[in-house]
C-alpha positions in Angstrom: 91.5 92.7 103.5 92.3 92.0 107.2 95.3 93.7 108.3 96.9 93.8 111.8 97.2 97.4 113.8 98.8 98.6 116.9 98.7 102.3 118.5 102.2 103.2 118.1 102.1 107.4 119.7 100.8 110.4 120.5 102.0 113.7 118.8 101.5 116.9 120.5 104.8 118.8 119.3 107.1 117.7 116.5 109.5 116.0 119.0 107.3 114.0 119.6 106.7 112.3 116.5 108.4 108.6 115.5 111.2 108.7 113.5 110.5 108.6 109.5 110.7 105.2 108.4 107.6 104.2 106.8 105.1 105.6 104.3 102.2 107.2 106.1 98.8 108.1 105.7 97.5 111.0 107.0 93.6 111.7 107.8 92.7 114.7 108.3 88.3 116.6 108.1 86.7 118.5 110.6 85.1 117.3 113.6 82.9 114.7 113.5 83.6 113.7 109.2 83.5 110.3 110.8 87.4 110.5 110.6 88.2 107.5 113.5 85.2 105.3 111.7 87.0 105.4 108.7 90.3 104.6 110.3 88.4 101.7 111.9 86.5 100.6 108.6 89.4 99.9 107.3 91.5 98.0 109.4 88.5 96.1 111.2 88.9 96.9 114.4 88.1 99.6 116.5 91.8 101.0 116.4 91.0 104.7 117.0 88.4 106.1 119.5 85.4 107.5 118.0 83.6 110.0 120.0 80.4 111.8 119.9 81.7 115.0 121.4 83.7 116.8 118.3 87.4 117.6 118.9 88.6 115.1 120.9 91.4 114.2 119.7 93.7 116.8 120.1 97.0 115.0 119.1 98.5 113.5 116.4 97.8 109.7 116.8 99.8 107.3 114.7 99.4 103.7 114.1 101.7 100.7 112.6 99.6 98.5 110.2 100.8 95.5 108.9 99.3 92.6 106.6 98.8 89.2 107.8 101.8 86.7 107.9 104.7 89.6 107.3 107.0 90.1 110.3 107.0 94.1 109.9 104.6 97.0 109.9 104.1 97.9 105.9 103.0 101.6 106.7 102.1 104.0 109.4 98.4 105.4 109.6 98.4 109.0 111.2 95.5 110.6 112.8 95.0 114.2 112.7 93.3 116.1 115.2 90.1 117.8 113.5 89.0 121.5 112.9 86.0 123.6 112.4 84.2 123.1 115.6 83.3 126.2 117.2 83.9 125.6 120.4 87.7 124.4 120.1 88.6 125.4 117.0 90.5 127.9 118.2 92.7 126.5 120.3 93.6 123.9 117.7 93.7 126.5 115.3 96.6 128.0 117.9 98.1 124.3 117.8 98.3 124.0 114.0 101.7 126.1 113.3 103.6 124.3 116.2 103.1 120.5 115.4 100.6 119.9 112.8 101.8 122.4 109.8 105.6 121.4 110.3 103.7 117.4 109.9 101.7 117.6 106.8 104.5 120.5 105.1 107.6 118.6 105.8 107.0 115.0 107.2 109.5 113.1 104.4 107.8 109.9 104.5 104.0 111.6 104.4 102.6 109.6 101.2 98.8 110.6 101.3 96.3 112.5 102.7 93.3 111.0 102.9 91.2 114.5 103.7 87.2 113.8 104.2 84.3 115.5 104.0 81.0 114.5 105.1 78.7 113.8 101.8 75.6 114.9 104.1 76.9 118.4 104.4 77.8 121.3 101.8 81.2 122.1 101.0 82.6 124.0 103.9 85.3 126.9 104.2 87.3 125.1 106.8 87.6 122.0 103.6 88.2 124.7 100.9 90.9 125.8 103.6 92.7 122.3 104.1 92.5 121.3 100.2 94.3 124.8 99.6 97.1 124.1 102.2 97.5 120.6 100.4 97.5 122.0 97.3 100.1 124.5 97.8 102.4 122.2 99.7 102.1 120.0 96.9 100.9 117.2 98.9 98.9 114.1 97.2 95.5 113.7 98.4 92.1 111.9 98.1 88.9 113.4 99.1 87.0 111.0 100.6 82.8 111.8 100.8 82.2 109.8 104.2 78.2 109.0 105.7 77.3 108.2 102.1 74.5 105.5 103.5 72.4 108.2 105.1 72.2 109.6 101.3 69.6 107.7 98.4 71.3 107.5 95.1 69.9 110.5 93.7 70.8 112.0 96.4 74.4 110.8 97.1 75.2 111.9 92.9 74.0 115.1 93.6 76.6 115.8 96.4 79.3 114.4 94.7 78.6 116.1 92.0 78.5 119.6 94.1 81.9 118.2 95.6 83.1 117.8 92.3 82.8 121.5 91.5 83.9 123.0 94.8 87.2 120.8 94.3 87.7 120.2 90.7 91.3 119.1 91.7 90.7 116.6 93.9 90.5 112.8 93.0 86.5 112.0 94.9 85.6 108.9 96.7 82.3 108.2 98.3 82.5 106.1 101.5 80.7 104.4 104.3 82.0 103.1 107.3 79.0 101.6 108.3 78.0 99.7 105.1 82.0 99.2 103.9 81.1 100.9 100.6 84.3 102.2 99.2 86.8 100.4 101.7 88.3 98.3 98.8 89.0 101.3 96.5 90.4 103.2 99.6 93.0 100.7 100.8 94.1 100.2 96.8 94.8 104.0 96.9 96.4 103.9 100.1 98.4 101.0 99.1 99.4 102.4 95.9 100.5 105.8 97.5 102.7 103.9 99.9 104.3 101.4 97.4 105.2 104.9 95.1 106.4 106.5 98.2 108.7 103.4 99.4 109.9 103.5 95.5 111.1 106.5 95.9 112.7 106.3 98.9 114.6 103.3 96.9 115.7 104.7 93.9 119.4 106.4 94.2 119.6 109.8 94.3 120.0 111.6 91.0 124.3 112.8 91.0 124.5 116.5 91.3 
């Protein structure tokens, strides 16, 4: 699926954010998952810059995608800056309470996180950390297994299946950027959130 994207702004405090319109999805893995890959897998183009020095992106960067032939964005995809690099994570971890906690606990239009994890690596605090957070903020969210080409098949079952039991909660999707395994499953889930989400938003409110 070919969709059309645009850089719409960069977060670094909660005034800063765009007003809540939208459904959005939310990425969010440490440094280096492969997180602006993924972003750029999906809406084929290279949308969000991909670095090989970790922690770069130290904002929250959103983006207005929209399908082919419709005059408006459908949804809004929102780039998280990532953690568990030594050398910076702890000034993002400083950064987290003022802008990116008050985002992922209270954003109203926040539809899904889409939290990865390399499948190359074992399951890592900082993930159990994040998947917690989600949990208990009740958020919905997909664990996506990214770099699954560098893996054989053996190989690739065993890790998810050690994901798997580190997260037993968490809905598991292996995915490559590079090879495009997984993209169509990803968007349908994406999709799917942000047609729920838009639903919602719909429906009346219940009377009180």
């Amino acid at each position: 699926m070919r969709v059309l994207a645009r850089f719409l702004a960069a977060a670094t405090n909660v005034a800063h954010f765009p007003a809540p319109g939208l459904p959005e999805i939310a990425f969010l893995g440490r440094s280096n998952v492969g997180k602006s890959s993924v972003i750029n897998s999906l809406v084929g183009t290279k949308l969000a810059r991909t670095s090989s020095t970790p922690g770069r992106t130290r904002s929250i960067n959103f983006f207005e995608v929209r399908w082919p032939g419709k005059p408006r964005p459908e949804l809004i995809f929102a780039d998280l800056p990532g953690y568990g690099y030594a050398k910076i994570s702890r000034e993002i971890s400083k950064e987290w309470p003022t802008f990116i906690e008050p985002y992922l606990k209270e954003r109203p239009t926040l539809a899904l996180c889409v939290a990865l994890v390399d499948a190359n690596v074992p399951p890592q605090q900082s993930d159990r950390q994040l998947l917690d957070f989600l949990s208990a903020t009740g958020r919905d969210f997909l664990l996506v297994a990214t770099k699954s080409d560098r893996l054989s098949n053996q190989q690739l079952t065993n890790a998810l299946r050690t994901l798997a039991q580190e997260y037993p909660a968490a809905r598991l999707l292996p995915y490559s950027a590079k090879a495009g395994a997984g993209r169509d499953e990803l968007w349908k889930q994406i999709r799917q959130a942000a047609v729920q989400m838009a639903a919602a938003a719909a429906s009346p409110a219940p009377p009180h």
